[in-house]
Every structure is written in C-alpha cells, then in structure tokens.
C-alpha positions as CSV (number, residue, x, y, z in Angstrom):
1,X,22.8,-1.0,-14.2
2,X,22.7,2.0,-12.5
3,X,22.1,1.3,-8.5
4,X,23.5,-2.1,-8.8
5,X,26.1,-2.4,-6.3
6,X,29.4,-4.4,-6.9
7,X,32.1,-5.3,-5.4
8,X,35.3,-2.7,-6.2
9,X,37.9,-4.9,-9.0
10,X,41.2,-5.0,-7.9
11,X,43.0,-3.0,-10.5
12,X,42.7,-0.3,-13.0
13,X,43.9,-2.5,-16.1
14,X,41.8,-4.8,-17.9
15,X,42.4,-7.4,-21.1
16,X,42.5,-4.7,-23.7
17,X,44.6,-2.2,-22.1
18,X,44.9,0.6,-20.1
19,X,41.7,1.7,-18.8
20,X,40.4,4.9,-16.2
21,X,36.9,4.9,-14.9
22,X,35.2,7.9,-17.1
23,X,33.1,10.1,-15.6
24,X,30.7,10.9,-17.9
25,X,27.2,10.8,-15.7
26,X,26.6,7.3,-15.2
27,X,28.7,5.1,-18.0
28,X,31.4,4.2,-15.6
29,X,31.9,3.6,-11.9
30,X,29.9,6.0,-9.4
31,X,32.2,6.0,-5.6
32,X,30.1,6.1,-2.7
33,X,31.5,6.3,0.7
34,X,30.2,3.0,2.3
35,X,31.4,0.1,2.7
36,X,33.3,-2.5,0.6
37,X,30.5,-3.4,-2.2
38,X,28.7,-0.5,-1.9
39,X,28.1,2.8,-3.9
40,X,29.7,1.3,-7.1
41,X,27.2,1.3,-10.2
42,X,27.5,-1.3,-13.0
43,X,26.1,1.3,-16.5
44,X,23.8,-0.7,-18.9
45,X,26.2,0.9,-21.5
46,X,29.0,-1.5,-20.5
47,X,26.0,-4.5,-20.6
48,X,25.2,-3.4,-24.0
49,X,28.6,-3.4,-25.3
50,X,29.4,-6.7,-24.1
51,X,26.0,-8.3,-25.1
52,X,27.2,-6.6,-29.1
53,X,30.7,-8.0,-28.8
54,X,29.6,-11.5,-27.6
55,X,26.6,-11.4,-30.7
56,X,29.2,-10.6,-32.8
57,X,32.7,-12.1,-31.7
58,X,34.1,-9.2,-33.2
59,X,34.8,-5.8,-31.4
60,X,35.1,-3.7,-34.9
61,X,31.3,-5.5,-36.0
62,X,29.9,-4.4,-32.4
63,X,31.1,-0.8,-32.9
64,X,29.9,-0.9,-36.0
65,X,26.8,-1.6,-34.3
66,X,26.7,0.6,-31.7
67,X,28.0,3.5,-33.8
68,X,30.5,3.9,-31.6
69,X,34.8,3.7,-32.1
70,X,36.7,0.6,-31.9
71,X,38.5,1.5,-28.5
72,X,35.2,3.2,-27.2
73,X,33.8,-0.1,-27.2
74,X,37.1,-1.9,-25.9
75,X,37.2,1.2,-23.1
76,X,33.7,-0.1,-21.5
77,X,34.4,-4.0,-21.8
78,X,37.5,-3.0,-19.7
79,X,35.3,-0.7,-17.2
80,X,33.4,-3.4,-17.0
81,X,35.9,-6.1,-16.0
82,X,37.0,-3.6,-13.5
83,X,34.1,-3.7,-11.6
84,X,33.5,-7.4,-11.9
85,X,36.7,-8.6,-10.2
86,X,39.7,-7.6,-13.1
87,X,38.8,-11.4,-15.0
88,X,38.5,-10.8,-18.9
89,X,35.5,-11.7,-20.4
90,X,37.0,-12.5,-24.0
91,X,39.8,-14.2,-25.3
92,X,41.4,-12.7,-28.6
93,X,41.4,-15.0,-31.0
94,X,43.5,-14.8,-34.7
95,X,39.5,-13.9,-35.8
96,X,37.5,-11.9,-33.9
97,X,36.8,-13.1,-29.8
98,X,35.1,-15.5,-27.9
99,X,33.8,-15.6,-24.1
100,X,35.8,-16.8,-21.3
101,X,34.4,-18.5,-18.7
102,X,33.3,-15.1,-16.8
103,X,32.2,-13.7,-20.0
104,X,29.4,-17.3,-20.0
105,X,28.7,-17.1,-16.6
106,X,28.4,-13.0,-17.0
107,X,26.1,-13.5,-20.5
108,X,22.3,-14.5,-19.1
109,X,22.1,-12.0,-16.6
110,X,23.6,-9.0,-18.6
111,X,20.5,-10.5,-21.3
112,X,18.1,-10.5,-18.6
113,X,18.9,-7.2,-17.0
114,X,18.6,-5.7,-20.4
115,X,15.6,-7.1,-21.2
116,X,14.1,-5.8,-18.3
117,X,14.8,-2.8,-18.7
118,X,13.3,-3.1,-22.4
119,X,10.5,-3.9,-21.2
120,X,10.4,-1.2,-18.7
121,X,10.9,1.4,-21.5
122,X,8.0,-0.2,-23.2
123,X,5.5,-0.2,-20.3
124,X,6.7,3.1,-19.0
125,X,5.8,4.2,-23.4
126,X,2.4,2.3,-23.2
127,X,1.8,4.6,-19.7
128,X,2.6,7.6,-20.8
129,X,0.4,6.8,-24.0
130,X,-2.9,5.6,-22.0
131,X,-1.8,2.0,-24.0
132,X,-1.4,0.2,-20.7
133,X,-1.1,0.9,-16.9
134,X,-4.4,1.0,-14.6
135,X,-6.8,3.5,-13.8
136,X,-9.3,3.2,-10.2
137,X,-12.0,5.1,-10.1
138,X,-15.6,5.8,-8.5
139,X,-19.2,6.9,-9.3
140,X,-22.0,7.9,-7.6
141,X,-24.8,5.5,-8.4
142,X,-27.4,7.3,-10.6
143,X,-24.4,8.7,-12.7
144,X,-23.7,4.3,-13.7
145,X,-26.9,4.5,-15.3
146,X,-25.9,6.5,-18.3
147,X,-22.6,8.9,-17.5
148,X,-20.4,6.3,-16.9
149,X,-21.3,3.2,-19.4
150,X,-20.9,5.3,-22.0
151,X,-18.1,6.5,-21.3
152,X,-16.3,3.4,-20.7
153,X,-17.4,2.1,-23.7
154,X,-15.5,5.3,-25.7
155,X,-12.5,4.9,-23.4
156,X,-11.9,1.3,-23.6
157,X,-12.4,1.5,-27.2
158,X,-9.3,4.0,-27.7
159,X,-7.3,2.8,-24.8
160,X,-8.1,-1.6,-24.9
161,X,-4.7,-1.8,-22.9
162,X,-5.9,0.2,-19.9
163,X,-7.1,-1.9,-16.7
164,X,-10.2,-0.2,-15.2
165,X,-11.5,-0.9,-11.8
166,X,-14.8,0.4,-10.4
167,X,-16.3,0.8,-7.1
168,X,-19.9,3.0,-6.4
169,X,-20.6,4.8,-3.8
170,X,-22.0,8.1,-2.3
171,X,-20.3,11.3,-3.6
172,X,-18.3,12.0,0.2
173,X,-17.2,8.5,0.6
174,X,-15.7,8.1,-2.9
175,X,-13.6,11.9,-2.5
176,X,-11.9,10.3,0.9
177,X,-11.0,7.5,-0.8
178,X,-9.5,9.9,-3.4
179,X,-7.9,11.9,-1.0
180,X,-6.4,9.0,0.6
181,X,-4.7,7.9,-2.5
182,X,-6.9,5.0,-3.2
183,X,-8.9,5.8,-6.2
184,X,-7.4,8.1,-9.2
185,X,-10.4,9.5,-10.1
186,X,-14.3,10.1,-8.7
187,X,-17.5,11.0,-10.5
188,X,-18.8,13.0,-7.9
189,X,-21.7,15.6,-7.5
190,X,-22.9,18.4,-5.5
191,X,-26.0,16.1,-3.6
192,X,-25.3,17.2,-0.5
193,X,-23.5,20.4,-0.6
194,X,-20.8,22.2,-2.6
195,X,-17.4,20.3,-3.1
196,X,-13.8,21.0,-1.5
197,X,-12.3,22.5,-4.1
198,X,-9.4,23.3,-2.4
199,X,-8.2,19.8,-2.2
200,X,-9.6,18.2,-5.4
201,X,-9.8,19.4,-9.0
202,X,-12.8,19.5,-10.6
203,X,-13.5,19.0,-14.1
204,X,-16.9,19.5,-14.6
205,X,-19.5,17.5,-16.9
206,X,-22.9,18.5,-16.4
207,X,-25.6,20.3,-15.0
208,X,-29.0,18.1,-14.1
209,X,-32.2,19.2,-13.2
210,X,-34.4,16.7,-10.4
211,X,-37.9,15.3,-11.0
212,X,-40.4,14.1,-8.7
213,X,-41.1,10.4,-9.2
214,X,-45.4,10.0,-8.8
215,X,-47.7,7.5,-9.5
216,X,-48.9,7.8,-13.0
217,X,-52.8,8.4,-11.1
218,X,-51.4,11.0,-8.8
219,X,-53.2,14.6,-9.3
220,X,-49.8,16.1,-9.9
221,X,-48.8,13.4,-12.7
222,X,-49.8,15.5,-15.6
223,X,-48.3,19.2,-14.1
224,X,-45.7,20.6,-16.3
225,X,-43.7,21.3,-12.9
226,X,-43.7,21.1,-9.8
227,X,-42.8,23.3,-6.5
228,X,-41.5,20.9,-3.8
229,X,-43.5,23.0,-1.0
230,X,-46.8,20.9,-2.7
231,X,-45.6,17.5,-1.7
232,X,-44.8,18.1,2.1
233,X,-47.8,16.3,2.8
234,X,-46.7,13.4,0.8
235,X,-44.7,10.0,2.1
236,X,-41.6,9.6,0.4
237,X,-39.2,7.2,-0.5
238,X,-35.4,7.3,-0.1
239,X,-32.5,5.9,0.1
240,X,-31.3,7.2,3.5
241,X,-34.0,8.1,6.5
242,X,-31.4,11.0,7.4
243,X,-32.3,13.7,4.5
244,X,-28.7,15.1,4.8
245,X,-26.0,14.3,2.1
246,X,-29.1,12.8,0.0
247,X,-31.3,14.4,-2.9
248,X,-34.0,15.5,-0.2
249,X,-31.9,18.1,1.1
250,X,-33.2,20.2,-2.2
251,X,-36.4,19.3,-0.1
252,X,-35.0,20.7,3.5
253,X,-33.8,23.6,1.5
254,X,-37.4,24.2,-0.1
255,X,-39.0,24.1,3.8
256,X,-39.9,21.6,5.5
257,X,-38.7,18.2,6.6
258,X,-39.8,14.8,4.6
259,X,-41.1,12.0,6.4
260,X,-39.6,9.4,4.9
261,X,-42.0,6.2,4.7
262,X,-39.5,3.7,3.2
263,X,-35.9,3.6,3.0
264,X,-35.4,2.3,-0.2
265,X,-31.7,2.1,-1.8
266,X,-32.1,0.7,-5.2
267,X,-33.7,3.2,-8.3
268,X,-35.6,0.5,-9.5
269,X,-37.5,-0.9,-6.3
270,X,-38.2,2.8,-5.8
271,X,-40.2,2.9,-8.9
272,X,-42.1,-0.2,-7.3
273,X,-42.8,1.6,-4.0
274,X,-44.0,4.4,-6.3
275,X,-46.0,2.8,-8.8
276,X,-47.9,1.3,-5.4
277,X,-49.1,4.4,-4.3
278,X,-46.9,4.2,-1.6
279,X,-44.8,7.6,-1.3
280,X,-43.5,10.0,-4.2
281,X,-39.6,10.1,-4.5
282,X,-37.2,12.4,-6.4
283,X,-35.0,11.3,-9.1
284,X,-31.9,12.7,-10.9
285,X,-32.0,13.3,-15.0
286,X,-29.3,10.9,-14.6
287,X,-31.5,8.3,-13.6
288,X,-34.6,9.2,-15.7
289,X,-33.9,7.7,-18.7
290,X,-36.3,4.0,-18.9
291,X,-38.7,5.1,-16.1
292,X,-41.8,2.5,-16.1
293,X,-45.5,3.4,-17.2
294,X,-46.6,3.0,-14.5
295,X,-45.1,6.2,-13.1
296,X,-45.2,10.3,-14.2
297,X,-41.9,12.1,-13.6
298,X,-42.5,15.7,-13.2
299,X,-39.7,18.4,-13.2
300,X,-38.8,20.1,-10.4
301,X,-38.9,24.0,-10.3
302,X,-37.3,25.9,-7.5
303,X,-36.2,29.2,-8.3
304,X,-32.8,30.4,-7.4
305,X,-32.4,26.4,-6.2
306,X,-28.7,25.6,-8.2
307,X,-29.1,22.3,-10.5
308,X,-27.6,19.3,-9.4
309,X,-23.8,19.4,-10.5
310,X,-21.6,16.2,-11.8
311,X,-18.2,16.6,-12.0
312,X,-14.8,14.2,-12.4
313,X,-12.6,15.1,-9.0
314,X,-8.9,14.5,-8.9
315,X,-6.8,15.1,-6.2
316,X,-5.0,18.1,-6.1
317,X,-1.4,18.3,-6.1
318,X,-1.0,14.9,-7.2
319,X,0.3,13.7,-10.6
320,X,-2.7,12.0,-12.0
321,X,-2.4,8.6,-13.8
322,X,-2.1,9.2,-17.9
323,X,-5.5,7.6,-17.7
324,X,-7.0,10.0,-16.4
325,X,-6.8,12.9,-19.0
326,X,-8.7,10.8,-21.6
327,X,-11.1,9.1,-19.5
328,X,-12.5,12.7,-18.0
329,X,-12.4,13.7,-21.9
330,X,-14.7,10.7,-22.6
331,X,-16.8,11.7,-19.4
332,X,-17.2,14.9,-20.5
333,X,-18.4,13.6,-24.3
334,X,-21.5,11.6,-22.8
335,X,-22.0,14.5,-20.6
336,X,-22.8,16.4,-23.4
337,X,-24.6,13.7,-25.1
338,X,-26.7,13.3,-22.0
339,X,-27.3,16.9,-21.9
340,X,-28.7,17.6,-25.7
C-alpha cells in the first residue's frame, strides 16, 4: 500500500523468475533516499494479486480474474516477494499453488489492508454523495423556530446517513466559530449590521420584516403599522440591555435610545412580560408564527430601513463539506415556504 514502508529484499529474483521493479506510477517499488526501511512503497496491486492467487491456488484462474496475463500476475507476486525479504509466498504444486509459510503469515494483513481500503472507497463514495460524513452547523435562535426544523426535516430525509450537529447562538459568535474552522456552516443574519462578505460566502434565504410585540389592550394593538419613533416612551423588553448587535438597533437607527426594563432572553417569557403590560418588544417574522392571544403584533414600517436579512454563511476559501450544498438547498426551500 502506497506509503507503507518496507524493508529493501535482498535480491532482484523471486520464485517465478526473473523479475525488475516496474515503474509504472505506483505498482512497484518507489526509492527514497533515507534510511534502510524507508521510502519503499508496498502497491495494493501486488496485495490484490496475491489475495486472487491464494483464493484461487491457481495463477492462470487469478488472471483470469483480474483480467490480466498469466506472467503479469506472476511479475507482481515476484515484486512483491522482493520487497518482503526474497521468501516465496507459494509453492508450485503438480496442480495449481499453495501458501508457504510467508504466504500464511503474509495472508490476514494483505485481507485487512484491503479491506480498509474498501471501506475507505465506500465512505469516501457515501461523502462525496451526502450518504454519510458529518455536517456542524449554527443558527441564530429565532431562525430554530421555523427556518431550521424544517429544513432538517427535508435534509435528513434525503441524506438519513448524514450526522448533524447543532449549536445556537447570536449571528457574530456563530461566523467566528466558522471562521475558525469549527462549524461548516451558519444561519446567520444581518441583526446587528451588514456581514463580512469578504471572508464568508453568503447564500441568501430570506428577507423578514420586524413587528412590535404589544399587549393585546395596548392603543397601538389594532394599527395596521407602526413607526418605531411612537414607542420611545414605551419600556421594552430584550434580550440584551446593550441595544448593539440586537434587534433594537432598528430602534437606535429610528432615533432614540430604548430603555430597556427587562432583559429577557427567551421568545416565549417575552410574550409573558408583554402580555403583563410590562414593556413592548420587537419580534422577527421568524419568530411570529404561534404568538399568544393575549398579545397584538403590529408591523413595523420604517422607510428606507433594509429588512432583516437570513442567509447560510460558509467560509470562504475553504472546500465545504458535501453536506453543505444540499442542506443550504433545503434552507433555502423553507425560506421560501416561510416567505409565501
């Protein structure tokens, strides 16, 4: 197997003649320049002959098999033997071959390195066709309320042999991690700012508007929309008491700063807090979807304010996962499913 080193035979003949180390591009003996044992590869096309000619006891059956000439096969059981130590591996027999002692000893390891590298073959198969392999990735938390269930549900039904792992997060948090190599994919959005799209790529799944979250008595609960200059007097309720990186920054943007009354992290005790009367809070379409009736959600207009965008970030200049390709495909499908 190529960049298995052995030790150099001592002799250029082996049990069925003659024999010269070809130099075909990696079915005979590669020469380094190190020491004794090193730089000498042992091809899986030798292993495969021997492993046809032991299965068989016959040489003419194995090259049969192999499609391959009778001394084609004999040349690599003697290349073979070379770089083994120069000790046949057969005996000739009247009928056919058997296994010397080296040939036995030589027989479960030339069946497991093969094997190996069958099953190599077939995982390497499985990755390249999103059958097998693993895929790490992130979401922001409002975008596991809808986005990404879905989706997983359409991926994991075309790809069953894919391992999915999942962490959430805020969008900035989850693109170091990608950038660092940790995660293969992020579902990211634009809370916050615009994103780096010099080191990531950005497949883009949807546009989403905000709503203000109000109690369901509030004078503003039945307004077909809403400017976010007519809630500055208003408590609200957030995640974070720092507006920056959060959805209040379309707030900041729209004038003044929110005094935040309760940090509150989790969507659905923020729909407590606002059902009490306690603060207003804004909410993602994302996240809008089973809001209770105890609340009003009212859209948010701003114009020239740029909707909230959702997008699937990949590092750049790194060869993605095979994964990846259909999982931002079935992204993209509940994006649009969301979005209609």
């Amino acid at each position: 197997m190529a960049g298995m080193p052995i030790s150099h035979g001592p002799g250029p003949t082996g049990a069925y003649g003659p024999w010269s180390a070809p130099r075909d591009g990696g079915q005979g003996i590669g020469e380094g320049g190190g020491p004794e044992g090193e730089g000498v590869d042992l091809s899986t096309f030798w292993l495969r002959a021997f492993l046809e000619v032991a299965r068989a006891g016959s040489f003419t059956v194995a090259a049969r098999r192999l499609a391959l000439t009778q001394s084609a096969v004999s040349r690599r059981i003697a290349s073979l033997e070379a770089v083994l130590g120069g000790a046949p591996l057969f005996d000739r027999l009247p009928r056919g071959v058997r296994l010397t002692a080296h040939g036995r000893t030589l027989l479960p390891h030339a069946e497991a390195v093969t094997g190996r590298l069958a099953r190599l073959r077939r995982e390497l198969a499985d990755l390249d066709g999103a059958a097998g392999g693993h895929l790490r990735f992130g979401a922001f938390a409002t975008a596991d309320a809808a986005l990404v269930p879905r989706a997983l549900a359409a991926f994991r039904a075309r790809h069953p042999g894919v391992t999915l792992t999942r962490e959430e997060g805020l969008s900035g948090p989850l693109l170091a991690r990608l950038g660092e190599g940790e995660l293969d994919l992020a579902v990211v959005s634009t809370t916050g700012g615009p994103l780096d799209g010099a080191a990531y790529d950005l497949h883009h799944l949807l546009d989403e508007t905000l709503y203000v979250a109000v109690p369901a008595a509030h004078p503003l609960a039945g307004e077909p929309s809403v400017r976010l200059a007519r809630l500055a007097d208003e408590d609200w309720i957030s995640g974070s008491a720092d507006p920056a990186g959060t959805l209040l920054d379309a707030v900041v943007r729209a004038g003044f700063r929110p005094r935040v009354a309760h940090v509150v992290r989790e969507w659905t005790a923020k729909q407590g807090y606002v059902a009490a009367g306690l603060g207003v809070t804004l909410v993602p379409a994302l996240a809008a979807q089973g809001v209770r009736a105890d609340i009003a959600l009212v859209p948010v207009r701003e114009e020239g304010a740029p909707a909230r965008a959702v997008y699937a970030a990949t590092a750049r200049g790194r060869s993605p996962v095979p994964g990846v390709a259909p999982f931002v495909a079935a992204l993209r499908e509940s994006g649009r499913l969301l979005s209609a």
